[in-house]
C-alpha positions as CSV (number, residue, x, y, z in Angstrom):
1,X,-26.6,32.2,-30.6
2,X,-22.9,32.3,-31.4
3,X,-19.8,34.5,-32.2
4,X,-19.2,36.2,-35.1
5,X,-16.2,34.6,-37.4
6,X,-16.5,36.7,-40.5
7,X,-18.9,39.8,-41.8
8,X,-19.1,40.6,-45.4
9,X,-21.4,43.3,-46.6
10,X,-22.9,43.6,-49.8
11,X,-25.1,46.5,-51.1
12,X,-28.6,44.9,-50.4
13,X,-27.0,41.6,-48.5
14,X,-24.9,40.9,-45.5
15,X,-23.3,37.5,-44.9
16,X,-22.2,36.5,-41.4
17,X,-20.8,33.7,-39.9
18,X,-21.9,32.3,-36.6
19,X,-20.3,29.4,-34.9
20,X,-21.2,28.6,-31.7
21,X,-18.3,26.0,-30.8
22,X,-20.7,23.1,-30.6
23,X,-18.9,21.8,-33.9
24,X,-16.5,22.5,-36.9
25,X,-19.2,24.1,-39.1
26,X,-20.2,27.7,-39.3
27,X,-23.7,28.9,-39.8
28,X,-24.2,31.2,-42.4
29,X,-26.6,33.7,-42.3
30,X,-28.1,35.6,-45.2
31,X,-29.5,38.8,-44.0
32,X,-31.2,41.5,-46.1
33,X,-32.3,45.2,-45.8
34,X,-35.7,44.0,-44.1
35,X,-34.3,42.2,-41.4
36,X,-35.3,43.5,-37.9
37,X,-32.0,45.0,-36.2
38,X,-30.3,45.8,-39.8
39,X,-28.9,48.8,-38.5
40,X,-26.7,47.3,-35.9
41,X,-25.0,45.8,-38.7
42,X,-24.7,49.3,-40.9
43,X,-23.7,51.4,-38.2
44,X,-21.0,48.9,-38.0
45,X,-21.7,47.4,-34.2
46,X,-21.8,44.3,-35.2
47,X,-18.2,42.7,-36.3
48,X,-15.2,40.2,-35.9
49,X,-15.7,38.8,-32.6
50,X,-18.6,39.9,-31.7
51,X,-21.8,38.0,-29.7
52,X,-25.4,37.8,-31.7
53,X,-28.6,36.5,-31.9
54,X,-30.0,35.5,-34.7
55,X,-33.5,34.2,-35.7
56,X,-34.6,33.3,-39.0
57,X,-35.3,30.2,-41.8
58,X,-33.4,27.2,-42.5
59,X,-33.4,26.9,-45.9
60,X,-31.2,25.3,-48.9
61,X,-28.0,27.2,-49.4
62,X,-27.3,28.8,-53.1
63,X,-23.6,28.7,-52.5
64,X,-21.7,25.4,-52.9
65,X,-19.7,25.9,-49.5
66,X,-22.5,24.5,-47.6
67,X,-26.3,22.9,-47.9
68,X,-28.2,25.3,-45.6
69,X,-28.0,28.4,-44.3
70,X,-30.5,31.6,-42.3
71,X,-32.2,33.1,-44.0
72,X,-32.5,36.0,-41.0
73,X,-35.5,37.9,-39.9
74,X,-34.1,39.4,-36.3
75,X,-30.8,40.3,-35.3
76,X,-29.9,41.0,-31.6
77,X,-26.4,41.9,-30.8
78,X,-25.2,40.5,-27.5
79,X,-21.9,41.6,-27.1
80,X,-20.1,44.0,-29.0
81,X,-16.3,43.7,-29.9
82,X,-13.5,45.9,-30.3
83,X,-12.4,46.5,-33.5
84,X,-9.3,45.2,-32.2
85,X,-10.0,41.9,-31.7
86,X,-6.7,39.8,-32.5
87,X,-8.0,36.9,-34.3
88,X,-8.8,37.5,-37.7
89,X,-10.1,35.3,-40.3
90,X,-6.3,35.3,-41.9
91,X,-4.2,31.9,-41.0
92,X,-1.8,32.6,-37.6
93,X,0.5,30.5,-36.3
94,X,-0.1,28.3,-33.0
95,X,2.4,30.2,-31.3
96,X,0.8,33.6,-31.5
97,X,-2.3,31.8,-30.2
98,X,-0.6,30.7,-27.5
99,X,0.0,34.1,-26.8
100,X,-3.7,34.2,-27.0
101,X,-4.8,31.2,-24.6
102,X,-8.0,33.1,-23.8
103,X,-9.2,33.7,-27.1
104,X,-7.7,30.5,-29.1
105,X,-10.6,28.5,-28.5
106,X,-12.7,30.4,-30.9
107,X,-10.7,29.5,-33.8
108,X,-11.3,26.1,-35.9
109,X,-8.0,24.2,-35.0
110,X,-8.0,24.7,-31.2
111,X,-12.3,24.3,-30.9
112,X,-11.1,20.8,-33.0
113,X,-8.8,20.0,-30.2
114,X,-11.2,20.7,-27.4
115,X,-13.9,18.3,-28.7
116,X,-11.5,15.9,-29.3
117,X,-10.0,15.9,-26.1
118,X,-13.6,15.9,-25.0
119,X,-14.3,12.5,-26.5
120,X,-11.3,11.2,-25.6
121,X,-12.0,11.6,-21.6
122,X,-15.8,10.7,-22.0
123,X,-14.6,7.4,-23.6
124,X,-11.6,6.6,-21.1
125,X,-14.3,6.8,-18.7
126,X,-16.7,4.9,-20.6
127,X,-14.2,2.3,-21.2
128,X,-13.2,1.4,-18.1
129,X,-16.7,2.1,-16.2
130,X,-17.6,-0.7,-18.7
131,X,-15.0,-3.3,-17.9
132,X,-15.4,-3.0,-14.2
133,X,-12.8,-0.5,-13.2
134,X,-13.7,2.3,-9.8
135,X,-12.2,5.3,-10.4
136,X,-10.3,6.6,-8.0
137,X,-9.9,10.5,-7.0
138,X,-5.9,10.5,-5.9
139,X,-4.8,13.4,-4.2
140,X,-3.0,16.5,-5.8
141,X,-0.6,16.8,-2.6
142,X,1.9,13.7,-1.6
143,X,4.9,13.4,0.8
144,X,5.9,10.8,-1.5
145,X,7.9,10.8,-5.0
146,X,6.4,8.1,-7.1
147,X,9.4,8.5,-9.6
148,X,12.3,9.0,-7.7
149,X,13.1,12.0,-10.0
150,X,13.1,14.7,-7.7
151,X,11.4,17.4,-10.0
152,X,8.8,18.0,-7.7
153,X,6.8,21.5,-7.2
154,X,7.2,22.0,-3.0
155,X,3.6,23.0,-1.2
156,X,4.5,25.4,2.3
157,X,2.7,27.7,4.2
158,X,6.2,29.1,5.5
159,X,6.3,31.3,3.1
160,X,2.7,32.2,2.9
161,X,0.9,33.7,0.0
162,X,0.7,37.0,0.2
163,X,1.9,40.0,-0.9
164,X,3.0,41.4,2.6
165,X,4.8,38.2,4.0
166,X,6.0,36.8,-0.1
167,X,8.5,39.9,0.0
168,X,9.6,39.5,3.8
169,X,13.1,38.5,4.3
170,X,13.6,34.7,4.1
171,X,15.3,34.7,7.5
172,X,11.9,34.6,8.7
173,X,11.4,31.0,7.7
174,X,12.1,28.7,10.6
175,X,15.0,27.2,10.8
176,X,15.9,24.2,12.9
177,X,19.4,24.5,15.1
178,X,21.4,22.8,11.7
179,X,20.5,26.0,9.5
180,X,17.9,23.4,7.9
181,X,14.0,24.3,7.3
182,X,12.0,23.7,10.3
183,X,9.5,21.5,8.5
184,X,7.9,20.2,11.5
185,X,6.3,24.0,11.3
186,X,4.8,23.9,8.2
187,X,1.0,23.0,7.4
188,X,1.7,19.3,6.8
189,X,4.5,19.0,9.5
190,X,6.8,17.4,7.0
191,X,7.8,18.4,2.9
192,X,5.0,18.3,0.8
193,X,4.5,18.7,-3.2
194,X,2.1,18.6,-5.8
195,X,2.4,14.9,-7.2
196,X,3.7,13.4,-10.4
197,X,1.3,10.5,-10.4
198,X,-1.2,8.9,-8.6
199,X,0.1,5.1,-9.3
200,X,1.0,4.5,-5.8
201,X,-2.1,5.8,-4.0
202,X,-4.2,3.7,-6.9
203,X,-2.5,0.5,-5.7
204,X,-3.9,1.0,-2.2
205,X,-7.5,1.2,-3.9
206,X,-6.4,-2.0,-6.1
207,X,-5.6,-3.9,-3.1
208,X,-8.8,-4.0,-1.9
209,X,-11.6,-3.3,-4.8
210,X,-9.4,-5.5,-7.5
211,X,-9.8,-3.2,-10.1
212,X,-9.3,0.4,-10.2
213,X,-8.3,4.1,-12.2
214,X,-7.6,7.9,-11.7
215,X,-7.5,10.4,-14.1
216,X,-6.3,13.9,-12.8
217,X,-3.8,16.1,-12.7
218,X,0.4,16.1,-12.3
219,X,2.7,18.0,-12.0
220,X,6.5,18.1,-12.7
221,X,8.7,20.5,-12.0
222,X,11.1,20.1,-14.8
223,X,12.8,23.1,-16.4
224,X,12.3,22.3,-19.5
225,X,10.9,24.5,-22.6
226,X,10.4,21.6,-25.4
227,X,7.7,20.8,-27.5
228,X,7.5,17.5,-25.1
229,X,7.2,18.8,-22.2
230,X,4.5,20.8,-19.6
231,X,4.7,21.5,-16.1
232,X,0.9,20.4,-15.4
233,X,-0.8,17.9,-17.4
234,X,-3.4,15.0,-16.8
235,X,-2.4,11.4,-16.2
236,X,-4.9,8.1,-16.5
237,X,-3.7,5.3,-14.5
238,X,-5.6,1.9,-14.1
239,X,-4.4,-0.2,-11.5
240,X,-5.5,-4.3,-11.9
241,X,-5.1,-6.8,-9.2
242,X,-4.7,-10.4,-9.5
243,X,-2.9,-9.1,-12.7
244,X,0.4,-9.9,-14.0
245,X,2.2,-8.4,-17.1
246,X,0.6,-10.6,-19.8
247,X,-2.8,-8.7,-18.6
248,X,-1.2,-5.4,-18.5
249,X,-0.6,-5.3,-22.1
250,X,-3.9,-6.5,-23.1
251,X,-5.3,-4.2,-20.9
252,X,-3.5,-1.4,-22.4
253,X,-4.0,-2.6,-26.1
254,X,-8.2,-2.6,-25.7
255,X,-8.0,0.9,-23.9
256,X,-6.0,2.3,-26.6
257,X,-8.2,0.9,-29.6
258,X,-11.8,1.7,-28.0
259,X,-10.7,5.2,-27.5
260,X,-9.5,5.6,-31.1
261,X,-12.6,4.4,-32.4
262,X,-14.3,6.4,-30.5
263,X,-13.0,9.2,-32.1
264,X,-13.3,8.2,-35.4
265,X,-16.9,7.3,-35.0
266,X,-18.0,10.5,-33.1
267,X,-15.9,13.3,-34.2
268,X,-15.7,12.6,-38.2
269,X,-15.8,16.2,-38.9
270,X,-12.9,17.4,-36.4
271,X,-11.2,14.0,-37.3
272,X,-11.2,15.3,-41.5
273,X,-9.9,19.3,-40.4
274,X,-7.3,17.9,-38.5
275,X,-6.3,15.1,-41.9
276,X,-6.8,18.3,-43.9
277,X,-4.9,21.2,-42.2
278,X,-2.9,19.5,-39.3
279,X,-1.5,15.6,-40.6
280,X,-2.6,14.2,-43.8
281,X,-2.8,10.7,-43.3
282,X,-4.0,11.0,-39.7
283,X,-7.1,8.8,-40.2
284,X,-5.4,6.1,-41.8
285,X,-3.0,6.0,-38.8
286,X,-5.4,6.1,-36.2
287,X,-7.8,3.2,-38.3
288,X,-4.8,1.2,-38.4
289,X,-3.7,1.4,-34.6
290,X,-7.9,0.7,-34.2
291,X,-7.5,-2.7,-36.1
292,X,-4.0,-3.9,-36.5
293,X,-2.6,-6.2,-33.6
294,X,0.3,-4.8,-32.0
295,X,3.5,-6.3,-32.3
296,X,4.8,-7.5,-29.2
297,X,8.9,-8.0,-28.7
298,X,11.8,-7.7,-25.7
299,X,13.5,-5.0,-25.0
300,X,16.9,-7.0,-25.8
301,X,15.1,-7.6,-29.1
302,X,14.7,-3.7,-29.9
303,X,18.5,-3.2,-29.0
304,X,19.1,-5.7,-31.8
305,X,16.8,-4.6,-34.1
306,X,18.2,-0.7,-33.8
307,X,21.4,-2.3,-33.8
308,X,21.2,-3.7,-37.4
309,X,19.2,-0.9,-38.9
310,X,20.6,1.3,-41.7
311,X,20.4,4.6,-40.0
312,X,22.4,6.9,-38.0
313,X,20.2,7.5,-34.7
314,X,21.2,10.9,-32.4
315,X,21.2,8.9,-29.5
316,X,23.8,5.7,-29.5
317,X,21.8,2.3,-28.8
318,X,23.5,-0.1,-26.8
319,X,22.0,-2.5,-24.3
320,X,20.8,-1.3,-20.9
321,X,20.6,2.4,-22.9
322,X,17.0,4.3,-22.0
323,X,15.2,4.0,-25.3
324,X,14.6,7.4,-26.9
325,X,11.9,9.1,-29.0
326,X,13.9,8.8,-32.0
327,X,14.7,5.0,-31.6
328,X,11.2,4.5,-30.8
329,X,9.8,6.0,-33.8
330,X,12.1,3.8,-36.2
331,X,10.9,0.8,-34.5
332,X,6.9,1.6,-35.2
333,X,7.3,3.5,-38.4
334,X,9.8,1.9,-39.8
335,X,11.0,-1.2,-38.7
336,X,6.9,-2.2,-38.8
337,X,5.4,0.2,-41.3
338,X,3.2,1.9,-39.4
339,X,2.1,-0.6,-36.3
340,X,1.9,-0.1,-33.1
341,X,4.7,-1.9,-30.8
342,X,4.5,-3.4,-27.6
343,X,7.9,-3.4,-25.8
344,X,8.6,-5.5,-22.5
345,X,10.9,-6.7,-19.9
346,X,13.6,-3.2,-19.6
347,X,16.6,-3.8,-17.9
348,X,16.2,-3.2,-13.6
349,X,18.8,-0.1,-13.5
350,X,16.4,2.7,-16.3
351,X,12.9,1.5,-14.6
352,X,11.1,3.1,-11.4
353,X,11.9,0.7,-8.4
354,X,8.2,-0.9,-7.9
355,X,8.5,-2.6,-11.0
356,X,8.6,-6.6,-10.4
357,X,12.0,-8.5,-11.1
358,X,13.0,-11.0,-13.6
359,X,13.9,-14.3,-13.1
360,X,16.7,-13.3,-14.8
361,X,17.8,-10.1,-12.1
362,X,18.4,-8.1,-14.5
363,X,15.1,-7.2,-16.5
364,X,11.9,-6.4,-14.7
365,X,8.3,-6.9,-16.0
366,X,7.9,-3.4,-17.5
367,X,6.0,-2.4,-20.7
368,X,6.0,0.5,-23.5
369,X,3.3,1.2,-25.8
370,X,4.7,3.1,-29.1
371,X,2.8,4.0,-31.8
372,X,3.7,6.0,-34.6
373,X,4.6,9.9,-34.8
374,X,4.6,10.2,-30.6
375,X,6.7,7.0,-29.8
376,X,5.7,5.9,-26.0
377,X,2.6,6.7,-25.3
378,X,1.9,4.3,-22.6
379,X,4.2,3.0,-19.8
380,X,3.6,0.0,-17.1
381,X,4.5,-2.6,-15.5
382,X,4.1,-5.4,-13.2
383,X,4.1,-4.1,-9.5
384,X,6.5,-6.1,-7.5
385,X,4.1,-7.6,-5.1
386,X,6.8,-9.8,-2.7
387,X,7.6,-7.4,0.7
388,X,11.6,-8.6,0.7
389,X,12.1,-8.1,-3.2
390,X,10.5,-4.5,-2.7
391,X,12.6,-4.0,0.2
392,X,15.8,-4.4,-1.5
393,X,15.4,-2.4,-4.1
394,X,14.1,0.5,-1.8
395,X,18.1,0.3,-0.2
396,X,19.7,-0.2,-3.6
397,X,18.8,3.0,-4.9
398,X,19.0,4.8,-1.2
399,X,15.4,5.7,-0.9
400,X,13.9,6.1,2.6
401,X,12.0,3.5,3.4
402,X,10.0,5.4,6.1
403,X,8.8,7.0,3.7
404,X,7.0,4.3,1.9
405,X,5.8,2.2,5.0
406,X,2.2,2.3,3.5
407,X,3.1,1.2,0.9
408,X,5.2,-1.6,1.6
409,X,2.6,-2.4,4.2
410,X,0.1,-3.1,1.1
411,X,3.0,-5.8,0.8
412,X,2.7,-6.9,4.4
413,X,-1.7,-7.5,4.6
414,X,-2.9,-9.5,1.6
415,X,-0.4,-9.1,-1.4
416,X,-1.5,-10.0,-4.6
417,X,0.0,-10.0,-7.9
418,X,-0.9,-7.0,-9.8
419,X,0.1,-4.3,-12.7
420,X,-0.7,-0.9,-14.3
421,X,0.0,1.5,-16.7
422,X,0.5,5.4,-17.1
423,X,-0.8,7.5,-19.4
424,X,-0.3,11.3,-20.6
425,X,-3.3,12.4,-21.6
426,X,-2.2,15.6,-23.5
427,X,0.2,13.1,-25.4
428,X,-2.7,11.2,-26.0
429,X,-4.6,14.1,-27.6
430,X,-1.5,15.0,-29.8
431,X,-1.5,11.3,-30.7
432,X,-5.3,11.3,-32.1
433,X,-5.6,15.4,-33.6
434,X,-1.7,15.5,-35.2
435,X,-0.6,18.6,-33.0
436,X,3.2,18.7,-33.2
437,X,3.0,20.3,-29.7
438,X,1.9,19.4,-26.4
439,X,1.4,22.9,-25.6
440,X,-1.5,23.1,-27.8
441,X,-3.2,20.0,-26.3
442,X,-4.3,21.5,-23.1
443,X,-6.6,24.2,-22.9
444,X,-4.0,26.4,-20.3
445,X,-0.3,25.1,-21.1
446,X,1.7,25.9,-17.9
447,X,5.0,25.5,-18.5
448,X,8.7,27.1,-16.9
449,X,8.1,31.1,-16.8
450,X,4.5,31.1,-18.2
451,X,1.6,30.6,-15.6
452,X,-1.2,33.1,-16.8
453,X,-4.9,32.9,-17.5
């Protein structure tokens, strides 16, 4: 059982391909005059797109494309498809597909992705069930900005969902006496939105089971239309007490490599497509990230580096500058020939404000995986774990502290040491299929002024 991919009809033979998405490979099946159900494919029912059923003989293939095909006795068709049907076996470009979202999965690249990205989750879970890790459901709706960044996607019931009360007047949202929104009168009694990671609500679990991870969705509301950038995607966060940065990194390094391997032991025919048709090369890279040891240097140490190479970077690098993609693709392509690179200790004033301080009080124990073609690909840090430090830096940057009082409680009852690391999934999957972008790394890519299927 499968969908049709191509139909070519012969005087006394038909050909058909079936695939049924289970892998790369189509079925071909050989189908003569005799076969039961022969006249659905004369009368021309049976085309492009369409649903069959097919029963017949394995046997050795006389073509050189593959080593068996069906020899087919019976032929049901399932479902029927319009002659229309917009994918043809012709090449099209990703972004017509993406036009396409509901019928993109049929074709070879984005069924290549899917299993990929497939793998990828069954072996983050694997890997951390395995090393003693509870994941952790976090929830999808916070009061509480884990990045400071603002570019959050609001959740209110004042101005409910439908049709009758969307198009009212917005006078009809309370107001308090200021002019403000009366957010006491909203569902939550307070602002709520979607969240851009589940870090902080991991810590709590961490605190008290040691060792812990989610993997769900985020969300950011940033209006932005690059080939970086998606309005929902999945994060995998692991959360380690009794952990300092050392740990973090190794943590991050064994996650990274049993996950590629994974890959290239499981999905060796998806993992060839995608060196053939999307990144030659692709298998090399990912074997060598599998095997190599990743380099391991400061951030003051990058600046340097950049500083003294022969090449004229987009960005200016100076110390205390937010390292970008371009800078971090020198440093792991170039500057180490293809290694993965391990940076630490960023200065205090470009980090998120729970990341532990320096001695020095002007670093703090953060961490970047890069690795070629994608640049970061993993962020963490050492959580700062002492209640005044936290404190602090809370005032420093102005953020209410009210708002955080669980979590600086965690602070208060028990702290420990610990650390953790962030992870895009979807930027994961680009780094492991060779998909230039992100947008075709998610099965339904919701970015600004697109939100269909």
């Amino acid at each position: 059982m499968g969908w049709v991919r191509t139909l070519r009809v012969q005087s006394s033979v038909t050909f058909i391909e079936v695939n049924d998405g289970s892998c790369l490979s189509n079925m071909q099946c050989v189908m003569g005059l005799e076969a039961e159900g022969y006249d659905q494919v004369e009368s021309g029912l049976i085309t492009t797109g369409a649903s069959i059923w097919v029963q017949g003989t394995v046997v050795e293939s006389q073509g050189s494309k593959q080593k068996v095909e069906l020899k087919v006795n019976k032929i049901i068709l399932v479902g029927k498809s319009d002659p229309s049907y917009p994918i043809q076996k012709k090449r099209v470009s990703r972004e017509f597909l993406r036009t396409k979202a509901h019928l993109r999965p049929r074709t070879n690249t984005f069924g290549a992705v899917a299993r990929v990205r497939n793998a990828l989750a069954y072996a983050t879970h694997k890997f951390f069930q395995e090393n003693g890790f509870v994941w952790v459901s976090s929830p999808i709706i916070t009061a509480s900005d884990c990045e400071g960044a603002g570019e959050q996607f609001c959740v209110t019931t004042l101005i409910p969902g439908s049709q009758e009360v969307a198009n009212s007047p917005v006078d009809r949202i309370p107001k308090t006496k200021d002019g403000l929104i009366d957010w006491s009168q909203d569902f939550f009694g307070k602002p709520a939105f979607l969240t851009v990671s589940g870090q902080l609500n991991a810590e709590t679990y961490a605190t008290a089971l040691s060792d812990v991870y989610t993997f769900g969705p985020t969300f950011r509301a940033e209006n932005s239309n690059t080939s970086r950038h998606l309005a929902e995607f999945w994060m995998i966060e692991p959360e380690l007490a009794f952990a300092d940065l050392i740990d973090d990194m190794a943590c991050a390094t064994a996650y990274l490599q049993y996950v590629v391997r994974h890959v290239l032991e499981n999905c060796k025919e998806d993992m060839e497509f995608f060196n053939t048709w999307i990144e030659k090369g692709i298998i090399d890279r990912l074997t060598d990230v599998a095997e190599k040891d990743f380099v391991q240097l400061t951030y003051t140490d990058a600046v340097e580096l950049l500083l003294k190479a022969k090449k004229k970077f987009e960005f200016p690098v100076e110390w205390g500058c937010d390292l970008q993609s371009e800078h971090e693709r020198y440093i792991t392509e170039e500057a180490f020939g293809g290694c993965p690179v391990i940076i630490r200790d960023y200065p205090k004033d470009i980090k998120a404000f729970y990341m532990r301080q320096n001695d020095d009080g002007k670093t703090v124990a953060a961490m970047d995986v890069l690795v070629p073609r994608v640049g970061e690909l993993i962020g963490g840090s050492q959580r700062e774990e002492r209640l005044e430090y936290l404190e602090d830096r809370l005032d420093e940057l102005k953020l209410n502290k009210e708002s955080f009082w669980w979590y600086l409680d965690l602070r208060r009852y028990g702290s420990v040491p610990h650390a953790g690391f962030g992870l895009g999934f979807e930027r994961l999957v680009q780094f492991a299929t060779g998909i230039e972008n992100i947008r075709d790394a998610i099965p339904f890519p919701r970015v600004p002024g697109s939100a269909e299927f």
